[in-house]
Residue frames as qw, qx, qy, qz and C-alpha x, y, z in Angstrom:
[[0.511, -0.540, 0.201, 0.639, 31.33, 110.42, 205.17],
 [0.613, 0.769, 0.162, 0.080, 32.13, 112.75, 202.58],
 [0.490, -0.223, 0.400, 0.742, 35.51, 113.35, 200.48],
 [0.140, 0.735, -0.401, -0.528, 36.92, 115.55, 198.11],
 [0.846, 0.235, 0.465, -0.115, 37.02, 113.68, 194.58],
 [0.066, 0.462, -0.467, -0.751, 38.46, 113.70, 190.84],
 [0.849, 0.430, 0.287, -0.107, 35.93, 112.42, 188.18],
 [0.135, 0.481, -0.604, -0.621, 37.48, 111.20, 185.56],
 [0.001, -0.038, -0.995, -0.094, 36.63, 108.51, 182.85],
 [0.398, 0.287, 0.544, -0.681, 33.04, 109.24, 183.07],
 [0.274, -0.229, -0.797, -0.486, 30.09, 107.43, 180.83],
 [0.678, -0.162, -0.247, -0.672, 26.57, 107.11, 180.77],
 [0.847, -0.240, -0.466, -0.086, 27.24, 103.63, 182.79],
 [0.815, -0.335, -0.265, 0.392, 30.43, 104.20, 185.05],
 [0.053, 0.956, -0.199, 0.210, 33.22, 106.53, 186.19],
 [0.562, -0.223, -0.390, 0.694, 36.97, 106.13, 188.46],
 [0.393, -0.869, 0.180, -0.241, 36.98, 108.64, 191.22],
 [0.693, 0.139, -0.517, 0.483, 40.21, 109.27, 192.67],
 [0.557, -0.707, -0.421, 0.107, 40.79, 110.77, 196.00],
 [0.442, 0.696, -0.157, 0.543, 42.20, 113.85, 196.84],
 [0.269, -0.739, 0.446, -0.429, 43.13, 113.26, 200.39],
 [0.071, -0.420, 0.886, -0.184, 44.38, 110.54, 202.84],
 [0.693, 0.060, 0.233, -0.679, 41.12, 109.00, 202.38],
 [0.311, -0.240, 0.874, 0.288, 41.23, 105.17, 201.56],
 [0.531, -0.102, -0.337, -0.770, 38.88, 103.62, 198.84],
 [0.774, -0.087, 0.253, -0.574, 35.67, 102.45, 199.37],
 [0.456, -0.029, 0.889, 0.029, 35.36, 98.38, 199.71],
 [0.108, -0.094, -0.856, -0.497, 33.89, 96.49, 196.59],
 [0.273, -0.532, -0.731, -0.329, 29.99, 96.88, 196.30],
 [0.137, -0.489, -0.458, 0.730, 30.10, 99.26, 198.90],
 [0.200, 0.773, 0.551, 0.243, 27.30, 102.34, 197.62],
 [0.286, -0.399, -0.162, 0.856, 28.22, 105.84, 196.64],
 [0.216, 0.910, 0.305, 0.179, 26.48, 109.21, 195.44],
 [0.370, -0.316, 0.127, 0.864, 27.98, 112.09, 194.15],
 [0.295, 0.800, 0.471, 0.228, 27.31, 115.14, 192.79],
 [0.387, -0.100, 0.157, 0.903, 28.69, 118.57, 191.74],
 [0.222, 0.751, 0.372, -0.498, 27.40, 122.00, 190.72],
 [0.559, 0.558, 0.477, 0.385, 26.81, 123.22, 186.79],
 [0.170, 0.010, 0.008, 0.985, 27.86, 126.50, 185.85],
 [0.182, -0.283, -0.256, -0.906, 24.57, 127.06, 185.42],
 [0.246, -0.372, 0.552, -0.704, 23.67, 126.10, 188.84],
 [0.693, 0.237, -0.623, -0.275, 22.55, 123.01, 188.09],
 [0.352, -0.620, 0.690, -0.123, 22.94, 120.46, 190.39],
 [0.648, 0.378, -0.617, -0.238, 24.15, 117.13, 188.83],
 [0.437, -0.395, 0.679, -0.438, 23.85, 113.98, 190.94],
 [0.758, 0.064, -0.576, -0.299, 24.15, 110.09, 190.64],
 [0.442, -0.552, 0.612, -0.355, 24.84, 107.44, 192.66],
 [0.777, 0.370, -0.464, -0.211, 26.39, 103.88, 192.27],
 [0.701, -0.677, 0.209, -0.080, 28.18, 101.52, 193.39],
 [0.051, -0.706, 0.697, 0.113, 32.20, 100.31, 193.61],
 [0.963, 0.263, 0.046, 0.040, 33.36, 97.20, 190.96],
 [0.794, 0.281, -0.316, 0.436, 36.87, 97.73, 191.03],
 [0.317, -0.914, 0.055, 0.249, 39.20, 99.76, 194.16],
 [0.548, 0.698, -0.125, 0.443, 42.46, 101.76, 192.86],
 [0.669, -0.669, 0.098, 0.308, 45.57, 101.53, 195.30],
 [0.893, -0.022, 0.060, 0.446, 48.63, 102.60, 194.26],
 [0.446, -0.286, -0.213, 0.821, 51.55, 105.41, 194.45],
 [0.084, -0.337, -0.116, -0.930, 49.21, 108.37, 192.99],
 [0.503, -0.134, 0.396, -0.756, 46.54, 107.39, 195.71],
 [0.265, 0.351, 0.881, -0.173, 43.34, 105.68, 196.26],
 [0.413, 0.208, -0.122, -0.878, 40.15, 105.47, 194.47],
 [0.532, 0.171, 0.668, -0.491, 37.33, 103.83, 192.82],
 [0.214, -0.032, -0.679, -0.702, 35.63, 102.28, 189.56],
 [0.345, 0.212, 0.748, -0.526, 32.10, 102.49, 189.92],
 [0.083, 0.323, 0.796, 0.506, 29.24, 101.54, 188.03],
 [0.222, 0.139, 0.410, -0.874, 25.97, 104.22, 188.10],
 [0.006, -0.361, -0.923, 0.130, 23.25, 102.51, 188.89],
 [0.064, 0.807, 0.560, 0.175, 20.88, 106.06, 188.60],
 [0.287, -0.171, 0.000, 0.943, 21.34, 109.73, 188.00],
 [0.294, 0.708, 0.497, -0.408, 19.40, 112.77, 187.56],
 [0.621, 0.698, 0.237, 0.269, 18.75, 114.47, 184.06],
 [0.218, -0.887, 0.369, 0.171, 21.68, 116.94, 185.03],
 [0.547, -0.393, 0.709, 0.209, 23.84, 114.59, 185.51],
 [0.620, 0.293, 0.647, 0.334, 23.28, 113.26, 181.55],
 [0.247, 0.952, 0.143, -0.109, 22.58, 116.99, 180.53],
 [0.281, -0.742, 0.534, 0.293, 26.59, 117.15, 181.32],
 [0.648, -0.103, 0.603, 0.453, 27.60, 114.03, 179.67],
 [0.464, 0.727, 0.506, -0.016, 25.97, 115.36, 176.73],
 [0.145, 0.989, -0.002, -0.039, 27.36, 118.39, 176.59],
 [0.120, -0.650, 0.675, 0.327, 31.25, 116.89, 176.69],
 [0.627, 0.157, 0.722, 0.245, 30.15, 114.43, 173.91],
 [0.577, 0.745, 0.286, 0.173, 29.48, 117.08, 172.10],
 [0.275, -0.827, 0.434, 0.229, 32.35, 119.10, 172.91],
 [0.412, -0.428, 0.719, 0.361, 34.57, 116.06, 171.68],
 [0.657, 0.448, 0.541, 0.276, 32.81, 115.98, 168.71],
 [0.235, 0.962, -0.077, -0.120, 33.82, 119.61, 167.52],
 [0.140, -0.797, 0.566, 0.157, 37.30, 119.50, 168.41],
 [0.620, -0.134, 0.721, 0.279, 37.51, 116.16, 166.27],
 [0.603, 0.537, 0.564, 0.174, 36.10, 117.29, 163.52]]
């Protein structure tokens, strides 16, 4: 089944995904992949699985650990670690 998502929170090990429809979250240890397109068409893609679920009055969602991703998918993190290192400094 696929949903509509928000990343947020996102590391090199884990992430929350919330849900942007009526969609409930996923049970504990249940297994999920996701993935998104780079501006520069890229396509960025991990997949993990659910350690914590996220009920309450702004929706559902998910803490997951990722368990493996492709080099996209770290090309990004990369690039907003380095982002937040400009705009702190």
């Amino acid at each position: 089944m696929s949903t509509m998502v928000e990343l947020s929170d996102v590391s090199f090990h884990g992430c929350c995904m919330r849900t942007l429809s009526n969609a409930g979250a996923p049970a504990l240890n249940a297994r999920v992949a996701f993935g998104f397109v780079l501006p520069n068409r890229n396509i960025a893609l991990a997949k993990g699985h659910v350690v914590r679920r996220i009920d309450d009055s702004q929706g559902s969602g998910a803490g997951l650990v990722i368990d493996r991703a492709n080099v996209a998918f770290y090309e990004f993190l990369m690039t907003l670690a380095e982002s937040e290192t400009v705009l702190a400094a």
